[in-house]
C-alpha positions in Angstrom: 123.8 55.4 21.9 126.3 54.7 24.7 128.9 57.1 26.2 132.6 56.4 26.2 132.7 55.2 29.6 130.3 52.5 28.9 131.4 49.3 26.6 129.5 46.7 25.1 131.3 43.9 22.9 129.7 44.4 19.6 130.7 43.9 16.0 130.4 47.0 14.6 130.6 51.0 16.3 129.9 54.0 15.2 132.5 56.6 16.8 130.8 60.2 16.4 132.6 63.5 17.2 133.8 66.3 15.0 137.2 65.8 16.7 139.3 63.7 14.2 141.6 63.2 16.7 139.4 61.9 19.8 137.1 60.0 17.8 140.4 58.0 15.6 141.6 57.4 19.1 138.7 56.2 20.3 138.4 53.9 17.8 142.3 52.7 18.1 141.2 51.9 21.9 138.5 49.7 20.7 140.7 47.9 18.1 143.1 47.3 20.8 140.7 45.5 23.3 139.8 43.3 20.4 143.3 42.5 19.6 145.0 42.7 22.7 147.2 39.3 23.9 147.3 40.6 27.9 145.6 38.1 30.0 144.5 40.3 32.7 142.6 43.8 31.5 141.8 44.4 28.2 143.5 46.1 26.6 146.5 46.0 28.5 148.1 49.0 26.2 151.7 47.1 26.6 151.5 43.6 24.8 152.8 43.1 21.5 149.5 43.6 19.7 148.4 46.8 21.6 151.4 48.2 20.5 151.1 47.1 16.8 147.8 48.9 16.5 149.1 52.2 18.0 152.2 52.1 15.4 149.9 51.4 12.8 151.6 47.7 11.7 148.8 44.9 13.4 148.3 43.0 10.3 145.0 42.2 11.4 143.3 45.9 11.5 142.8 47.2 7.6 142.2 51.2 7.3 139.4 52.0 5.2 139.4 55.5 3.7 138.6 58.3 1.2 141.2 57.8 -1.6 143.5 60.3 -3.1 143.3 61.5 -6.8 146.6 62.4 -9.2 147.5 65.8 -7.6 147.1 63.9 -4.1 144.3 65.4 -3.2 141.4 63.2 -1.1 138.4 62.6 -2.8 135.2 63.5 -1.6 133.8 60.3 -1.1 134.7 56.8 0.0 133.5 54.7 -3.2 131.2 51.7 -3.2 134.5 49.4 -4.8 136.5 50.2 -1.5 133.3 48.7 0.9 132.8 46.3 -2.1 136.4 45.3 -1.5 136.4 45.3 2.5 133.5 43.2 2.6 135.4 39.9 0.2 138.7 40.6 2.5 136.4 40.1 5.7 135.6 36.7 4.8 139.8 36.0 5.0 140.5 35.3 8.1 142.8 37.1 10.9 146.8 36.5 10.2 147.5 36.7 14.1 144.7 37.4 16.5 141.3 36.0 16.7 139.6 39.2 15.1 140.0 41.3 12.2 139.2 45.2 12.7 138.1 47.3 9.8 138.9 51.0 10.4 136.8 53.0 8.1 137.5 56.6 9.0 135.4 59.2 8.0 132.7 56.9 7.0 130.3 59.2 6.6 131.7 60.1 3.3 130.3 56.8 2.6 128.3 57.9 -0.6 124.6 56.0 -0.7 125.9 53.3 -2.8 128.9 52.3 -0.5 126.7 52.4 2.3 124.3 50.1 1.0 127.6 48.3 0.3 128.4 48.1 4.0 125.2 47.3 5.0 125.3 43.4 3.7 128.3 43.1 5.6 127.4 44.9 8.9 124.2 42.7 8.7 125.7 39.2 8.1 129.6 39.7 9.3 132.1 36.4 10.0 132.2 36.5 13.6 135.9 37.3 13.9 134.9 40.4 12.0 134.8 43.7 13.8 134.1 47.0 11.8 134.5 50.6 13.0 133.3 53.6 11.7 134.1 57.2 12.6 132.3 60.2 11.8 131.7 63.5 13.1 127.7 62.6 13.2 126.2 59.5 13.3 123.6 61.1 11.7 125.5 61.5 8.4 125.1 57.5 7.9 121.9 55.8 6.8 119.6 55.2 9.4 119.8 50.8 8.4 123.6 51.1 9.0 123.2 52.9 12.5 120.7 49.8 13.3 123.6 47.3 12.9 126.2 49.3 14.7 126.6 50.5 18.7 126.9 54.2 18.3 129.4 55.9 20.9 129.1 59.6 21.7 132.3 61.0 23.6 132.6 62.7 26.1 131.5 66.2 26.0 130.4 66.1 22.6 126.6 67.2 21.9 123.9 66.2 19.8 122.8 68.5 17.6 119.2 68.8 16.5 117.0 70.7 13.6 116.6 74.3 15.0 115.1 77.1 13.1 118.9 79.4 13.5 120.6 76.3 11.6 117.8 75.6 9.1 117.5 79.9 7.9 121.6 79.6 7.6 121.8 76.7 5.2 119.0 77.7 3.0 120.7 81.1 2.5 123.9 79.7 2.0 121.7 76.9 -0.6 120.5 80.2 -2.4 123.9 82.1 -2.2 122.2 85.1 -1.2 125.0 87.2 0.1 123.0 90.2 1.1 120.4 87.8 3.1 124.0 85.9 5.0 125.2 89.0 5.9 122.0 90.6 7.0 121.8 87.1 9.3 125.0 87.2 10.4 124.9 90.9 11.6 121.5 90.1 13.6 123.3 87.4 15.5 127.0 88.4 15.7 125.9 88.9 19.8 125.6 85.1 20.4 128.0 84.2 23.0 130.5 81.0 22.2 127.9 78.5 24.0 125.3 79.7 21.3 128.1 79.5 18.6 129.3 76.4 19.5 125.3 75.4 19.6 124.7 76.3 16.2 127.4 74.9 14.5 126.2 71.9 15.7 122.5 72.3 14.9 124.4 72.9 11.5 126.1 69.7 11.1 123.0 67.4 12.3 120.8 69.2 9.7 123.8 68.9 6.9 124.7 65.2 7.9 120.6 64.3 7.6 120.6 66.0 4.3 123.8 64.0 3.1 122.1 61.0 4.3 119.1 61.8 2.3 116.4 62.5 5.5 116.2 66.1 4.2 115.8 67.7 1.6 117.0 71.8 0.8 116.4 73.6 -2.6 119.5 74.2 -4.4 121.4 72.7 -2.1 123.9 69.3 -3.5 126.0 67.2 -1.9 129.1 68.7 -2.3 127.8 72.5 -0.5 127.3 70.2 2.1 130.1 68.8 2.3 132.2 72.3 2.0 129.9 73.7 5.1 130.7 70.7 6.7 134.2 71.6 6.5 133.7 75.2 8.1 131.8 73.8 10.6 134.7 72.2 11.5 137.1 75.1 11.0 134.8 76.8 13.2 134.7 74.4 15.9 138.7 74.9 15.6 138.4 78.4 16.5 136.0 78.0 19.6 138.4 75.3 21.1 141.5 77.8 20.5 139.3 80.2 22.4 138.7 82.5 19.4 135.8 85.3 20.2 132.2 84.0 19.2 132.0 87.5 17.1 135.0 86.6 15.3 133.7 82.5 14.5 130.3 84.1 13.5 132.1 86.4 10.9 134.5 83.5 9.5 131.9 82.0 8.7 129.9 84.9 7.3 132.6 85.5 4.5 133.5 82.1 4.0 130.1 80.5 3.3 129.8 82.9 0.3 
């Protein structure tokens, strides 16, 4: 895994941070040094193409992502027939520039079936081909479709890892033992926002390993992981608005059962 002030041409990169916003702007920087007509420093930001791909109209990048249902709702996962789909289109080639960029935000709503979909094509792409994926932890993807890609942590962002705080907080909330949460979140409504802000990411790298099938919790499915994904990220929300670490600790105390 490189940092965001390192680049390496490559045809495939894994953007991870729970920041939707840094991590899809991240990836629009890399789609613009890919389809950038400057002739000095790539990307320039101010040709034609650079500015295509910030508007959202360069014919030549294709957004990949979770689909919406009747009531216009996004569904939970992007489906196998979407990456089935991206990979025939990648072997059509560019309409302007020299390479095709495949924006697939949130991928790591991938489900199994789509990623194993990806995989062929991340493993044996055209070579005008360029695919992006964003995610809030690489860790939610297979570990085969992290071999094929350059991951990219950003700047400030930590890696989380499998401590014993994050592991006793999502087998409660597998259980739904409401007495046991609160009992849990009453012993350790003292942690300061560092700690916090440490355990909610310990949360979603155990949750992301569990979604990509590395671990295994009783009771728990895929979609209570996805739903504590989401107040991990509401709770990362809070500590960036500066909201107490007592206050985070008990949102997510009362919304977890």
């Amino acid at each position: 895994m490189i940092s965001d002030k390192q680049f390496v041409d490559s045809h495939a990169y894994i953007i991870a941070s729970p920041d939707v916003e840094r991590r899809e702007k991240k990836a629009l920087d890399i789609a613009c040094y890919f389809l950038c007509e400057g002739q000095a420093k790539r990307p320039c930001m101010e040709c034609p193409a650079c500015r295509n791909v910030l508007a959202g109209f360069h014919p030549d990048i294709i957004d990949v992502s979770r689909k919406s249902d009747d009531k216009g709702n996004k569904k939970r996962d992007i489906q196998v027939e979407q990456i089935r789909h991206m990979a025939s289109d990648a072997y059509v080639r560019p309409s302007q520039a020299d390479k095709k960029v495949y924006l697939i935000r949130d991928a790591g709503t991938m489900n199994i079936s789509a990623q194993n979909a990806a995989l062929k094509i991340l493993e044996e792409p055209p070579e005008y081909a360029v695919f992006i994926l964003c995610t809030d932890s690489a860790e939610s993807l297979l570990a085969t479709v992290r071999s094929r890609c350059t991951a990219i942590l950003l700047t400030g962002e930590k890696l989380g890892n499998e401590s014993e705080l994050a592991e006793e907080y999502i087998t409660l909330a597998a259980k739904r033992d409401e007495a046991k949460l609160c009992t849990f979140f009453g012993k350790h409504e003292a942690l300061d926002t560092e700690r916090v802000g440490e355990f909610v990411s310990d949360v979603r790298f155990c949750l992301n390993s569990f979604i990509s099938l590395k671990k295994k919790y009783n009771n728990l499915t895929r979609e209570d992981a996805f739903r504590l994904l989401s107040l991990c990220d509401r709770a990362d929300d809070y500590l960036r608005l500066n909201v107490s670490a007592k206050h985070v600790m008990g949102l997510l105390c009362v919304l977890t059962i």
